[in-house]
Backbone of each chain as nested JSON, in Angstrom:
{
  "chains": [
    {"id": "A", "residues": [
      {"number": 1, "name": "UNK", "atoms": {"N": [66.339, 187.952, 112.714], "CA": [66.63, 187.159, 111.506], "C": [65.445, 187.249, 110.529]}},
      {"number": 2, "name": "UNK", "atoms": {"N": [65.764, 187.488, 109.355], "CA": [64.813, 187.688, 108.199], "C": [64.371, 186.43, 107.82]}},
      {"number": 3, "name": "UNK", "atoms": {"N": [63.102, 186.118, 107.267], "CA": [62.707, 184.556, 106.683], "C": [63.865, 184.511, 105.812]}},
      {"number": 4, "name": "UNK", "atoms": {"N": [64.442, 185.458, 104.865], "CA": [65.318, 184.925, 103.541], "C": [66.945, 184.555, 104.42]}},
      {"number": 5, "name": "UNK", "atoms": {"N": [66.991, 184.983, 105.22], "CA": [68.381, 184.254, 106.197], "C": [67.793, 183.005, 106.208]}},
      {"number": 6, "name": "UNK", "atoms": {"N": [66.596, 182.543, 107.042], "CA": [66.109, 181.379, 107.595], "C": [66.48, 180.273, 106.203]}},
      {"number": 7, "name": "UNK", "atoms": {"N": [65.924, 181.26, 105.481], "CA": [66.28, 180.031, 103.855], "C": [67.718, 179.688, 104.043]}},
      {"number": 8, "name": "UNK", "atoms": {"N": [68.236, 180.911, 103.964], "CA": [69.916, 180.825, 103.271], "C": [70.543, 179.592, 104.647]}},
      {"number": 9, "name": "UNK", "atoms": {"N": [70.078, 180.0, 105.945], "CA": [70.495, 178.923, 106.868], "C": [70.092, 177.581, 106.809]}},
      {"number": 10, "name": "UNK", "atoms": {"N": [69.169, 177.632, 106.255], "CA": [68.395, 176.014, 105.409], "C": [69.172, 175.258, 104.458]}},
      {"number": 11, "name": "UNK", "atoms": {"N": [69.254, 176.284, 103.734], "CA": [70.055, 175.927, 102.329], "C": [71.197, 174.86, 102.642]}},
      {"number": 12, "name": "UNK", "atoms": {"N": [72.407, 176.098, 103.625], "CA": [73.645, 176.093, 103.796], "C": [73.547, 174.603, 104.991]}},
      {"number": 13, "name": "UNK", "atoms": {"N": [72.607, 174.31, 105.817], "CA": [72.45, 172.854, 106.606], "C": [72.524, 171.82, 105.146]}},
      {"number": 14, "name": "UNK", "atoms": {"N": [71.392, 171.799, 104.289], "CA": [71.151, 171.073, 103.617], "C": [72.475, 170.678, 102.642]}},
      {"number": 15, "name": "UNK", "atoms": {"N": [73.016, 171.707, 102.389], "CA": [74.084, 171.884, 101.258], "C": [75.139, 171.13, 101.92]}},
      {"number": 16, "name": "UNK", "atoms": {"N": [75.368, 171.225, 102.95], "CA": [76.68, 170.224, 104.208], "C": [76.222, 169.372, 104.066]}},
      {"number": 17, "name": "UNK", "atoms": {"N": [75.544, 168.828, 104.63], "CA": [75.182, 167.425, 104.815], "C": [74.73, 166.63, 103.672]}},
      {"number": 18, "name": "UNK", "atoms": {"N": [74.692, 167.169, 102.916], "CA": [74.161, 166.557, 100.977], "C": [74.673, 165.151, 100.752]}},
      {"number": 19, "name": "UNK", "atoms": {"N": [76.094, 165.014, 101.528], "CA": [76.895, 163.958, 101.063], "C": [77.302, 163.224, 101.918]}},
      {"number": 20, "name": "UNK", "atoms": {"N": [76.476, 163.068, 102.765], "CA": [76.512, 162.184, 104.444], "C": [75.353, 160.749, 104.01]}},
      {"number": 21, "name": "UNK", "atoms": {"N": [74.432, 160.993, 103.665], "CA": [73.916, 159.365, 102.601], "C": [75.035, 158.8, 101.896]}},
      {"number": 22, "name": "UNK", "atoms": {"N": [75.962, 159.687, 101.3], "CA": [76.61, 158.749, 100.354], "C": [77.629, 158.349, 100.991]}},
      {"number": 23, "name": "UNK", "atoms": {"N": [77.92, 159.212, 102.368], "CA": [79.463, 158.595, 102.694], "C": [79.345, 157.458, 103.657]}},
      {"number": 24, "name": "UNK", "atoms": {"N": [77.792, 157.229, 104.113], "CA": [77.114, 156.286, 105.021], "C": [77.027, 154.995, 103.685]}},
      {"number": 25, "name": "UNK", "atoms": {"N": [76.608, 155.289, 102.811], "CA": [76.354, 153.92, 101.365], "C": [77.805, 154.042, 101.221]}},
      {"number": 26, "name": "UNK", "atoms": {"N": [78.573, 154.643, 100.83], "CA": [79.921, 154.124, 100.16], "C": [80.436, 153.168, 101.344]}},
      {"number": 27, "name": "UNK", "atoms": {"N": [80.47, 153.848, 102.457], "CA": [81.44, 153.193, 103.876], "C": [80.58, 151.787, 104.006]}},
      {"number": 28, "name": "UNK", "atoms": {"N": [79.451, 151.396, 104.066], "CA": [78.714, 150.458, 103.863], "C": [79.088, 149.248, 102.963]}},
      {"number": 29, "name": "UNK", "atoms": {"N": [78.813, 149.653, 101.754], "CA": [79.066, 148.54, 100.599], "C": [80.71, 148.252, 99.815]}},
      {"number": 30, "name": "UNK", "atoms": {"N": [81.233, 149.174, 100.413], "CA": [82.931, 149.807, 100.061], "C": [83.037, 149.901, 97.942]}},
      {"number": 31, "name": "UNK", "atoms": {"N": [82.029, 150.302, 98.113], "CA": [81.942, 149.956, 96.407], "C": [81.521, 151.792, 96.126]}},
      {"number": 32, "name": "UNK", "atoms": {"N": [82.373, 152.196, 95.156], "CA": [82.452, 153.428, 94.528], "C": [82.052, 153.239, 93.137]}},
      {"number": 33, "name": "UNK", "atoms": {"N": [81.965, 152.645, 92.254], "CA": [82.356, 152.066, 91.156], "C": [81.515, 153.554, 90.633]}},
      {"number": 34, "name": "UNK", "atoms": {"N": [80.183, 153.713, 90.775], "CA": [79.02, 154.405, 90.125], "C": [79.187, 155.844, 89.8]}},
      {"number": 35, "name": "UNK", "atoms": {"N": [80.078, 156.182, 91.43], "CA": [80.092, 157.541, 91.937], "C": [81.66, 158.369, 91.155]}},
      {"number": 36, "name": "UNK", "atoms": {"N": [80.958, 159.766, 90.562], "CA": [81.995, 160.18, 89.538], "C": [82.974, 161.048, 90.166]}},
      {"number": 37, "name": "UNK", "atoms": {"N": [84.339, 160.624, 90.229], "CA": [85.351, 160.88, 90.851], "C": [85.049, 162.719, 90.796]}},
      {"number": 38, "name": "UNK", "atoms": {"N": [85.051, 163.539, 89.839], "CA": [84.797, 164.503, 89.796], "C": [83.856, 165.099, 90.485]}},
      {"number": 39, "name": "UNK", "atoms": {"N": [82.88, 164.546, 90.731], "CA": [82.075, 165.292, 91.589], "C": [82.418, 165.17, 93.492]}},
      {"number": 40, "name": "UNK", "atoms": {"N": [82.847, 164.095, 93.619], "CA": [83.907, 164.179, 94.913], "C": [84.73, 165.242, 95.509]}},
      {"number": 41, "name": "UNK", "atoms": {"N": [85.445, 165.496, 93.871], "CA": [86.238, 166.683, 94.131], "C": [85.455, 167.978, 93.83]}},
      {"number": 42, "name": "UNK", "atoms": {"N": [84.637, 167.921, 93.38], "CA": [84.035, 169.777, 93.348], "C": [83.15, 169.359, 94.533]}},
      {"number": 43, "name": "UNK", "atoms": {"N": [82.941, 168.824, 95.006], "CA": [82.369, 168.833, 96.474], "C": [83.297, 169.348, 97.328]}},
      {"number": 44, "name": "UNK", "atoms": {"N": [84.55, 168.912, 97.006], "CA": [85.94, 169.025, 98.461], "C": [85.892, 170.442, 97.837]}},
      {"number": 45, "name": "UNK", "atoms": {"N": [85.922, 171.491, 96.474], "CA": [86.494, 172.56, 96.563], "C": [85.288, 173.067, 96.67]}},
      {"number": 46, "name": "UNK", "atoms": {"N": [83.843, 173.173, 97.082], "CA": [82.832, 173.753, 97.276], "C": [83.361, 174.066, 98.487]}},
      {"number": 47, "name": "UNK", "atoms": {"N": [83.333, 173.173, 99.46], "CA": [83.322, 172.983, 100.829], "C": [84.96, 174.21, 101.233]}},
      {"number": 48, "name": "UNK", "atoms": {"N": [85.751, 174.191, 100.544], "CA": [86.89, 175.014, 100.792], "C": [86.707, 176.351, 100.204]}},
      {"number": 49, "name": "UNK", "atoms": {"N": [85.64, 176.896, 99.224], "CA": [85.839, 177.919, 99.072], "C": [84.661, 179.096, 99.776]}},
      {"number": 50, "name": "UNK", "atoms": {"N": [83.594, 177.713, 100.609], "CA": [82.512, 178.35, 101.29], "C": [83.061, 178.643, 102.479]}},
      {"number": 51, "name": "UNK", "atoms": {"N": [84.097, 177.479, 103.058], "CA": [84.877, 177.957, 104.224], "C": [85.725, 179.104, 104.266]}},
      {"number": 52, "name": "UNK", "atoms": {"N": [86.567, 179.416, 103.289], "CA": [87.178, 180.958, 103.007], "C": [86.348, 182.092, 103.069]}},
      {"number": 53, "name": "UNK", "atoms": {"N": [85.023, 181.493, 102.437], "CA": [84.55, 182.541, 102.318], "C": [83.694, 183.272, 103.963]}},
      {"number": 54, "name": "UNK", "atoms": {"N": [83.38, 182.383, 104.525], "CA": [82.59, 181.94, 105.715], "C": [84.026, 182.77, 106.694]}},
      {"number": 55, "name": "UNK", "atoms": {"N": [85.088, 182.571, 106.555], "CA": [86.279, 183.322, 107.273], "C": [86.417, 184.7, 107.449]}},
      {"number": 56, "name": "UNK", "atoms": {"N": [85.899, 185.397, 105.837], "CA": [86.201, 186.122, 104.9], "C": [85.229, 187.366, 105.531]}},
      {"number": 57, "name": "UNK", "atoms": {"N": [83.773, 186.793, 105.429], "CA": [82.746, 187.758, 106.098], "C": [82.819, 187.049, 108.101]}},
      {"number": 58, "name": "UNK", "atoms": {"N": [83.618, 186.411, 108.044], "CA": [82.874, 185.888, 109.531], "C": [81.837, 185.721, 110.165]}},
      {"number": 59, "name": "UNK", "atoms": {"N": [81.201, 184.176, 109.384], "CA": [80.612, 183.56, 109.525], "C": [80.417, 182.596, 110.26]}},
      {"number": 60, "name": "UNK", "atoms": {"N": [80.602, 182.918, 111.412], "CA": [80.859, 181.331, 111.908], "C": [79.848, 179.915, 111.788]}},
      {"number": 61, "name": "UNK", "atoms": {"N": [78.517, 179.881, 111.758], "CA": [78.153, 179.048, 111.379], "C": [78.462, 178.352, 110.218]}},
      {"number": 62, "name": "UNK", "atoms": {"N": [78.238, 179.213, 109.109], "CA": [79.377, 178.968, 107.889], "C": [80.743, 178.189, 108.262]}},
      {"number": 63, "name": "UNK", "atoms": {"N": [81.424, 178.938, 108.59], "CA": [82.767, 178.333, 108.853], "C": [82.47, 176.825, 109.653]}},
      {"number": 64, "name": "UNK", "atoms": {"N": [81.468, 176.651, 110.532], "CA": [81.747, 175.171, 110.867], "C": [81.035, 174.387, 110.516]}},
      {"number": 65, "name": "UNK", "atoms": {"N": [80.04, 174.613, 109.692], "CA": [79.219, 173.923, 108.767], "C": [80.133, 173.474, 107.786]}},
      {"number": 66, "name": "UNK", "atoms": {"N": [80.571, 174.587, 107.448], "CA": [81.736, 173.534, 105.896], "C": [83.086, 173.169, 106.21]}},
      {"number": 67, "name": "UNK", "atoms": {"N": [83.195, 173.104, 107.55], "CA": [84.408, 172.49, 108.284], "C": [84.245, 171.035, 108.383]}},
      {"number": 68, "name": "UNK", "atoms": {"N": [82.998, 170.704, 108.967], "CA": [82.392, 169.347, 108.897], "C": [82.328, 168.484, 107.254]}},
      {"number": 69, "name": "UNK", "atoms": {"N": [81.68, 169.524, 106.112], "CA": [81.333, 169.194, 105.117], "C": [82.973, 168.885, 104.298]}},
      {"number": 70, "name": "UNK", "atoms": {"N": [84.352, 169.426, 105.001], "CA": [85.136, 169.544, 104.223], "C": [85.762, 167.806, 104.552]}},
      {"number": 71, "name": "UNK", "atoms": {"N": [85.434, 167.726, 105.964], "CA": [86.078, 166.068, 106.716], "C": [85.379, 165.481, 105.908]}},
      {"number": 72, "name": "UNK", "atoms": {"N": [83.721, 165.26, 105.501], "CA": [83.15, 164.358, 104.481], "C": [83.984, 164.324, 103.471]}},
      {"number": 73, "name": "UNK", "atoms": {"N": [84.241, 165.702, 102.878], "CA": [84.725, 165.51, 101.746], "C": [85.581, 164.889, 101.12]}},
      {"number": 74, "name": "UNK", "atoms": {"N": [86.964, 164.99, 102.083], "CA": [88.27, 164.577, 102.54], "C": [88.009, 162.916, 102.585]}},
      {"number": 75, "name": "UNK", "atoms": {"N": [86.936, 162.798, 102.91], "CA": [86.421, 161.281, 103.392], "C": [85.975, 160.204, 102.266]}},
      {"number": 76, "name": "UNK", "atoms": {"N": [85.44, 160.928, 101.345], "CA": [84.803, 160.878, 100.111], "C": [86.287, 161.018, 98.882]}},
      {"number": 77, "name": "UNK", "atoms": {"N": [86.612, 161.543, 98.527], "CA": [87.734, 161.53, 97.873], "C": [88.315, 160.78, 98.2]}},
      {"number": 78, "name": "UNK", "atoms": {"N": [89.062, 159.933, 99.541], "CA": [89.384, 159.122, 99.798], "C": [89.021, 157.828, 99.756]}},
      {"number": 79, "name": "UNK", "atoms": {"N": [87.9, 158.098, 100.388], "CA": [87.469, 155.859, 99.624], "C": [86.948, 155.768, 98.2]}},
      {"number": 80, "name": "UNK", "atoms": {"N": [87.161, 157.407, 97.526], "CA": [86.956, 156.764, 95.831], "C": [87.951, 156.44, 95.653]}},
      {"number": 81, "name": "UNK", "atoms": {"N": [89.552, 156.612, 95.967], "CA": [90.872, 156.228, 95.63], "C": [91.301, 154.726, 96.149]}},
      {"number": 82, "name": "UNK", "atoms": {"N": [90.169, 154.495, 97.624], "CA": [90.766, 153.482, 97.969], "C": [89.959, 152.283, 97.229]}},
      {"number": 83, "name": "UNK", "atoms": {"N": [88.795, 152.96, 97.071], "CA": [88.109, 151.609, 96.577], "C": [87.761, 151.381, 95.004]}},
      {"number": 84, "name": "UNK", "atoms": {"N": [89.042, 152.256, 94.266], "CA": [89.163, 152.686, 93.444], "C": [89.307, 150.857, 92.721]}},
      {"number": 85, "name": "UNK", "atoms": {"N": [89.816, 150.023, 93.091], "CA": [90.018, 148.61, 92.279], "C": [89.668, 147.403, 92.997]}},
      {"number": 86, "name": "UNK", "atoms": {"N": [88.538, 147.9, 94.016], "CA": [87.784, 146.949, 94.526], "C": [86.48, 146.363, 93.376]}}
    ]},
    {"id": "B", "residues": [
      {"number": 1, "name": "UNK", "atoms": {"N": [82.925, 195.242, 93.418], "CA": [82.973, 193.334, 93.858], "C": [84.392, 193.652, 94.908]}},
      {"number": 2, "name": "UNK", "atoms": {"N": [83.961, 192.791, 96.084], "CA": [84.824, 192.957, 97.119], "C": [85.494, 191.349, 97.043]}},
      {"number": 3, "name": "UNK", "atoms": {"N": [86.635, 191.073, 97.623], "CA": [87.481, 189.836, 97.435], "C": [86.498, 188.55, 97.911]}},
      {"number": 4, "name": "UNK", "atoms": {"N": [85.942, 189.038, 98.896], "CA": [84.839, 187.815, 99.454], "C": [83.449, 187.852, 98.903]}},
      {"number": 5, "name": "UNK", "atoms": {"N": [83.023, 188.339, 97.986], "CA": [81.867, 188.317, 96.566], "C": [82.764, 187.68, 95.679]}},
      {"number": 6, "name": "UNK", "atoms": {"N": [83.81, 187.34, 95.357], "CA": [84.154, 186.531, 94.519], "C": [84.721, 185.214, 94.73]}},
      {"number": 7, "name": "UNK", "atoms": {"N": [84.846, 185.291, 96.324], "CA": [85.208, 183.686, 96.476], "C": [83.664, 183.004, 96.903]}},
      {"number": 8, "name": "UNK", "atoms": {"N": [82.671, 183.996, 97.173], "CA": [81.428, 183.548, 96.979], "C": [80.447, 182.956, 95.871]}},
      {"number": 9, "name": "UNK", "atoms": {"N": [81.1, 183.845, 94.654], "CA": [80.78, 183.749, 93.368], "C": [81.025, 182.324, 93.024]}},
      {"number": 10, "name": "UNK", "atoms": {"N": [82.719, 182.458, 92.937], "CA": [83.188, 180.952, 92.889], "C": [82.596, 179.575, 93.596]}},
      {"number": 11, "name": "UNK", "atoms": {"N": [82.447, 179.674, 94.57], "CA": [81.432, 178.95, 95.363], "C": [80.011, 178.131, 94.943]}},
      {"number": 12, "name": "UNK", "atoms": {"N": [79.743, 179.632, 94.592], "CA": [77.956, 179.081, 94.129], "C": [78.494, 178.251, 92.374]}},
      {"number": 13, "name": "UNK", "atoms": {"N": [79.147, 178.707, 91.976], "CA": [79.64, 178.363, 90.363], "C": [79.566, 177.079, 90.408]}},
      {"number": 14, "name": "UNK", "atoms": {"N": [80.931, 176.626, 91.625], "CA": [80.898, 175.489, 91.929], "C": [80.485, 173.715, 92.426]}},
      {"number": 15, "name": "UNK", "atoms": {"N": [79.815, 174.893, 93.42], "CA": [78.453, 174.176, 94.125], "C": [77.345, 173.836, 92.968]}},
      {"number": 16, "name": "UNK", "atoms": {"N": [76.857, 174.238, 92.287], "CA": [75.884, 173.569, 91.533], "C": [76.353, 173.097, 90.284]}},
      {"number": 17, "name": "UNK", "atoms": {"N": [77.694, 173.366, 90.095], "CA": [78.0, 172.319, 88.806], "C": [78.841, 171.277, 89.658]}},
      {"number": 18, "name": "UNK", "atoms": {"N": [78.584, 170.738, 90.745], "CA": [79.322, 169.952, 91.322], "C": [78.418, 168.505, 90.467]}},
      {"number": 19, "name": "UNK", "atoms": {"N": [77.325, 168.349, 90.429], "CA": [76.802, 167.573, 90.296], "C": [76.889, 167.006, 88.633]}},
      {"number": 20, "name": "UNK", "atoms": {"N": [77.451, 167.822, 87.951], "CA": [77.697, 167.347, 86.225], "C": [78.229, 165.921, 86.301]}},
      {"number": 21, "name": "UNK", "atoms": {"N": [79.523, 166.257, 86.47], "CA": [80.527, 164.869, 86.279], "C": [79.599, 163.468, 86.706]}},
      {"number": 22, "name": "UNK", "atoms": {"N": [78.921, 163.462, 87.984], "CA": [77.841, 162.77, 88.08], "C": [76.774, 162.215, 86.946]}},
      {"number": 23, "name": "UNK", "atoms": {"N": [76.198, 163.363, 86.454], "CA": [75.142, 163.213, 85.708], "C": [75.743, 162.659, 84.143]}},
      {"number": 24, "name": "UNK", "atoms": {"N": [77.067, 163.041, 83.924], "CA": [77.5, 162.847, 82.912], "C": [77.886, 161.15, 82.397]}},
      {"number": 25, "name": "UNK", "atoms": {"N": [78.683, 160.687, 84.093], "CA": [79.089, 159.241, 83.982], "C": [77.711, 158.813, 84.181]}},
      {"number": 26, "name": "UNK", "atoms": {"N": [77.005, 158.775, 84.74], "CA": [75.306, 158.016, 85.468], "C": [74.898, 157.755, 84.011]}},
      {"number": 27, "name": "UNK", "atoms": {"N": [74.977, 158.789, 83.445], "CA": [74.328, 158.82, 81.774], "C": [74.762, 157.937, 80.972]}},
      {"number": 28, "name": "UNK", "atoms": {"N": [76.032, 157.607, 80.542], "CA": [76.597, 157.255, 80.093], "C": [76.752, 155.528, 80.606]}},
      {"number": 29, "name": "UNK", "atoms": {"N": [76.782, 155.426, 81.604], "CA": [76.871, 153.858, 82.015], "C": [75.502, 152.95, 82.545]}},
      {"number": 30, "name": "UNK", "atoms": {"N": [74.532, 154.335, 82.836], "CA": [72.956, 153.959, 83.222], "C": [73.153, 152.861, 84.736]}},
      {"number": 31, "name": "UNK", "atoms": {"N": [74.547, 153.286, 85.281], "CA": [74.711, 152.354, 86.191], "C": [74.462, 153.257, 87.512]}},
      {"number": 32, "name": "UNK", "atoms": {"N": [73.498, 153.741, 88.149], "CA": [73.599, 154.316, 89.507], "C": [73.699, 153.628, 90.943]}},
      {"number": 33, "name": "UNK", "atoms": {"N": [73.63, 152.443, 90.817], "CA": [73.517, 151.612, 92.118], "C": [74.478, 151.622, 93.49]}},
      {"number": 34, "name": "UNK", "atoms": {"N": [75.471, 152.651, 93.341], "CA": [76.26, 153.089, 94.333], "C": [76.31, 154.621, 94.469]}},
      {"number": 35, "name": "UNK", "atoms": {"N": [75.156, 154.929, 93.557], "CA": [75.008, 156.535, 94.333], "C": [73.95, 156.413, 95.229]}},
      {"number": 36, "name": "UNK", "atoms": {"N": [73.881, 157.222, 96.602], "CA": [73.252, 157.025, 97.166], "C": [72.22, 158.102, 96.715]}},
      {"number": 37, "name": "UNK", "atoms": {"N": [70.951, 157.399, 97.179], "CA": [69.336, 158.055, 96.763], "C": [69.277, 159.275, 97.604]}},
      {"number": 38, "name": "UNK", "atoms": {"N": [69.56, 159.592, 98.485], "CA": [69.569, 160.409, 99.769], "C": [70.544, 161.485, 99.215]}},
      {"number": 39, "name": "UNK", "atoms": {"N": [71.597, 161.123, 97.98], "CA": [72.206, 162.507, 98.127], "C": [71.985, 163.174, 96.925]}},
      {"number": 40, "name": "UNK", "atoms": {"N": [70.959, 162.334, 96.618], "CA": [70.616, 163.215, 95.091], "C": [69.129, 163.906, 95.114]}},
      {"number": 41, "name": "UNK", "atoms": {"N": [68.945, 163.305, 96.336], "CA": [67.234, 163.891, 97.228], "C": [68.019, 165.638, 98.017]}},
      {"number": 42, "name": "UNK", "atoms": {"N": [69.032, 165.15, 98.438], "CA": [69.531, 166.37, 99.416], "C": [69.359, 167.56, 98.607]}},
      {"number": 43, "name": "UNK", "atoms": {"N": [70.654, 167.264, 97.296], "CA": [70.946, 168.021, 96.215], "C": [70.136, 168.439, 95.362]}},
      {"number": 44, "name": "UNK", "atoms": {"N": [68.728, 168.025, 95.62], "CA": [67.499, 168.607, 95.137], "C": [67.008, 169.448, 95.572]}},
      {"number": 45, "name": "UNK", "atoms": {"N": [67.16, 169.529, 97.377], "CA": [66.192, 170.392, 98.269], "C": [67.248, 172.074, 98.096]}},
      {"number": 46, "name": "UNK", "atoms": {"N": [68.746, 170.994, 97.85], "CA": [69.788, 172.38, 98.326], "C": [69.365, 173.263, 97.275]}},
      {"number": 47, "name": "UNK", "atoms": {"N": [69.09, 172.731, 96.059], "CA": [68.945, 173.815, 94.696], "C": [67.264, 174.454, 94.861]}},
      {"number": 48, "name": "UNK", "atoms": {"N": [66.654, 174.244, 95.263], "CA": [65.62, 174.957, 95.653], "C": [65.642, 175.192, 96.896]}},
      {"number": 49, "name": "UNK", "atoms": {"N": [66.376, 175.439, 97.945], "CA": [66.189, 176.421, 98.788], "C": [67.077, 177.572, 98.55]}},
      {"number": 50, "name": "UNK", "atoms": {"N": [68.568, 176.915, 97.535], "CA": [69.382, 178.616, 97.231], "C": [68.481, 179.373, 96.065]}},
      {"number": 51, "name": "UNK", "atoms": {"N": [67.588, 178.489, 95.391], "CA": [66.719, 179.692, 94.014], "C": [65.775, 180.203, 94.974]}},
      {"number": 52, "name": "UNK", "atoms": {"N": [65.116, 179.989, 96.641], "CA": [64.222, 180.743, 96.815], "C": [65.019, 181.627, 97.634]}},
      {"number": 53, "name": "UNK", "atoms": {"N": [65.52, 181.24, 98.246], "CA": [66.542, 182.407, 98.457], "C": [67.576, 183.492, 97.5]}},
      {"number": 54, "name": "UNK", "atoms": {"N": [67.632, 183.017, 96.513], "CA": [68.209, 184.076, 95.652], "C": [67.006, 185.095, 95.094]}},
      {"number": 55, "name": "UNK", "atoms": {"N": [65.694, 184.638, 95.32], "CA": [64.635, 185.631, 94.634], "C": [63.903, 186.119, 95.284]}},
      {"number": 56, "name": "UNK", "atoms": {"N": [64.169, 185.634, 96.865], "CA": [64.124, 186.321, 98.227], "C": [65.198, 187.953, 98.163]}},
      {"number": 57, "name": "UNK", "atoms": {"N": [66.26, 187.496, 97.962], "CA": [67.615, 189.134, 97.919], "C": [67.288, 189.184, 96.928]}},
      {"number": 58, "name": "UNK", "atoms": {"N": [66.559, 188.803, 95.848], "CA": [66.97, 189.15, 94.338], "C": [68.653, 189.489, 94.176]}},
      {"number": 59, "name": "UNK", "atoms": {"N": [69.028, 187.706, 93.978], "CA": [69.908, 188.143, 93.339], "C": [69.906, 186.958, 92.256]}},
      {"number": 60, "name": "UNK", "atoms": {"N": [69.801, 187.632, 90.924], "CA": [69.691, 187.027, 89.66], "C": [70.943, 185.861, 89.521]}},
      {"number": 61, "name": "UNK", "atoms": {"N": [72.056, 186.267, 89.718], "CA": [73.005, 185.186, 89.09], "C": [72.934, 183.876, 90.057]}},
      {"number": 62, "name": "UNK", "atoms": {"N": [72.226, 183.925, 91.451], "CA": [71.847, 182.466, 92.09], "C": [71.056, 181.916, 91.789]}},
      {"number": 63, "name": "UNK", "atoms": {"N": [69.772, 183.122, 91.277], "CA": [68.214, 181.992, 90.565], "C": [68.928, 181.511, 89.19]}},
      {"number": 64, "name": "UNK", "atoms": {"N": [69.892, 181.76, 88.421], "CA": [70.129, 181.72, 87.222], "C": [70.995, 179.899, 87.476]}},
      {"number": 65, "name": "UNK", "atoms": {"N": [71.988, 180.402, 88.407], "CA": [72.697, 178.723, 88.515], "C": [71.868, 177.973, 89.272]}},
      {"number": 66, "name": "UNK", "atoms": {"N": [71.139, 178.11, 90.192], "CA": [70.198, 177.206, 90.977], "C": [68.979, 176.768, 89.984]}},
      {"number": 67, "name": "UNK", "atoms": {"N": [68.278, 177.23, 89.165], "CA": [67.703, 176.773, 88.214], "C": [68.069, 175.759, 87.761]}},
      {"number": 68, "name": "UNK", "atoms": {"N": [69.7, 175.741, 86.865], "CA": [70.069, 175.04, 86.199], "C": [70.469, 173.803, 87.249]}},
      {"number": 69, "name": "UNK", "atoms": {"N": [70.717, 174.013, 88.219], "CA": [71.026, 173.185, 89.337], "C": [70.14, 172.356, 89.402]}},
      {"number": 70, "name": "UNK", "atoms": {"N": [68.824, 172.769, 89.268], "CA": [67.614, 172.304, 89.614], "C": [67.193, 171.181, 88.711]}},
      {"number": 71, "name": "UNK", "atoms": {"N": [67.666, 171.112, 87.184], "CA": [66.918, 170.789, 86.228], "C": [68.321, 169.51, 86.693]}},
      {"number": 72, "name": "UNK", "atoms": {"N": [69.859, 169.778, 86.991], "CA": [70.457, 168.698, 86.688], "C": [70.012, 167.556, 88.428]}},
      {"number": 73, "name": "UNK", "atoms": {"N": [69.424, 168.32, 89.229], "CA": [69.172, 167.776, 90.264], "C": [68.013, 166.513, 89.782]}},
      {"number": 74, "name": "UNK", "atoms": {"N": [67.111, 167.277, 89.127], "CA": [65.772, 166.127, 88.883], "C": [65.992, 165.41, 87.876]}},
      {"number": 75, "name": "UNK", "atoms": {"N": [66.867, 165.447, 87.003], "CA": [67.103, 164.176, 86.408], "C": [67.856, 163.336, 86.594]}},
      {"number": 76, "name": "UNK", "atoms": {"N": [68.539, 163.742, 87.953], "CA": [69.912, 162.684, 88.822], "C": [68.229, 161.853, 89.432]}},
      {"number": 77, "name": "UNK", "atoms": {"N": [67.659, 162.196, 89.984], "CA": [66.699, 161.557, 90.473], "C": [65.533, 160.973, 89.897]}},
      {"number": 78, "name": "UNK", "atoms": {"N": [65.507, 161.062, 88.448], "CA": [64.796, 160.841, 87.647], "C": [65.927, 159.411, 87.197]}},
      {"number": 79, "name": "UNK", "atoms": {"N": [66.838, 159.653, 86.981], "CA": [67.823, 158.592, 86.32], "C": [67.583, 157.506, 87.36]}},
      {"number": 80, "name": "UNK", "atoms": {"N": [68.154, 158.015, 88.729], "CA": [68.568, 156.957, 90.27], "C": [66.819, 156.201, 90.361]}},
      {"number": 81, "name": "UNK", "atoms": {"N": [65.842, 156.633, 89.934], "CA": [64.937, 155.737, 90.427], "C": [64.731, 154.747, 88.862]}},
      {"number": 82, "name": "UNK", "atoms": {"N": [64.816, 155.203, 87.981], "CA": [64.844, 154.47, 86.395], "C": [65.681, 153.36, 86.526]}},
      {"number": 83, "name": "UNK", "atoms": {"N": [66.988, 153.693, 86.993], "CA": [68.448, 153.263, 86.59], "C": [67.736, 151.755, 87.769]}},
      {"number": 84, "name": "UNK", "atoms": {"N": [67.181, 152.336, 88.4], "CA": [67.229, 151.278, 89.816], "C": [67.046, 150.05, 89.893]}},
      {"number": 85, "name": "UNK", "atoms": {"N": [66.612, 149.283, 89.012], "CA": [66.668, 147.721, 88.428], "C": [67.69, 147.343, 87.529]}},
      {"number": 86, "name": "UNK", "atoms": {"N": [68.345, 147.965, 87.316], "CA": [69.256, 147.696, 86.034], "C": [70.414, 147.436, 87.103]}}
    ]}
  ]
}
């Protein structure tokens, strides 16, 4: 493994898990109010087009890194809807 | 360009303008108190580990969006610690 993989495998940890604070604070306080519905969703289609792509070259770390990141996502889009008039 | 360089493309496009819609409402309402601090810390590290890795392969069009990634990363975190009494 090259140091510039070591990055790109850095990156791609960091880049998953980006939105695991917020889904720990949202699930917490059940309050979305702040958080911009849009970025919820280009999170959910990040996470789906890194997984295609992760399929695509066969990647498997890829692929289950943004398998996880896609359930956040899924997770996240969802309590902005639910807590959409809390 | 092979089919999986462009759902990669799409990807990275994505991935770092995920964070606009964010920066756009945060701006606009100066209200951050339900974004969490942790994911705008994450989304800082992610955009500088894909620009050192893109100038690791040299590849220009990742230092080019991770840059810009970069600049909307530090003022999400520039805002979230400002915004933070309000």
């Amino acid at each position: 493994m090259t140091s510039a993989d070591m990055v790109g495998y850095a990156a791609t940890v960091v880049g998953t898990s980006m939105m695991l604070p917020q889904l720990i604070k949202s699930w917490r306080t059940k309050q979305m109010h702040d958080v911009a519905a849009g970025m919820t969703i280009l999170f959910l289609f990040n996470c789906v087009l890194w997984l295609v792509y992760g399929v695509m070259i066969s990647a498997t770390p890829m692929v289950v890194a943004n398998a996880i990141g896609l359930v956040v996502a899924i997770t996240l889009v969802g309590m902005k809807l639910y807590f959409h008039d809390k």
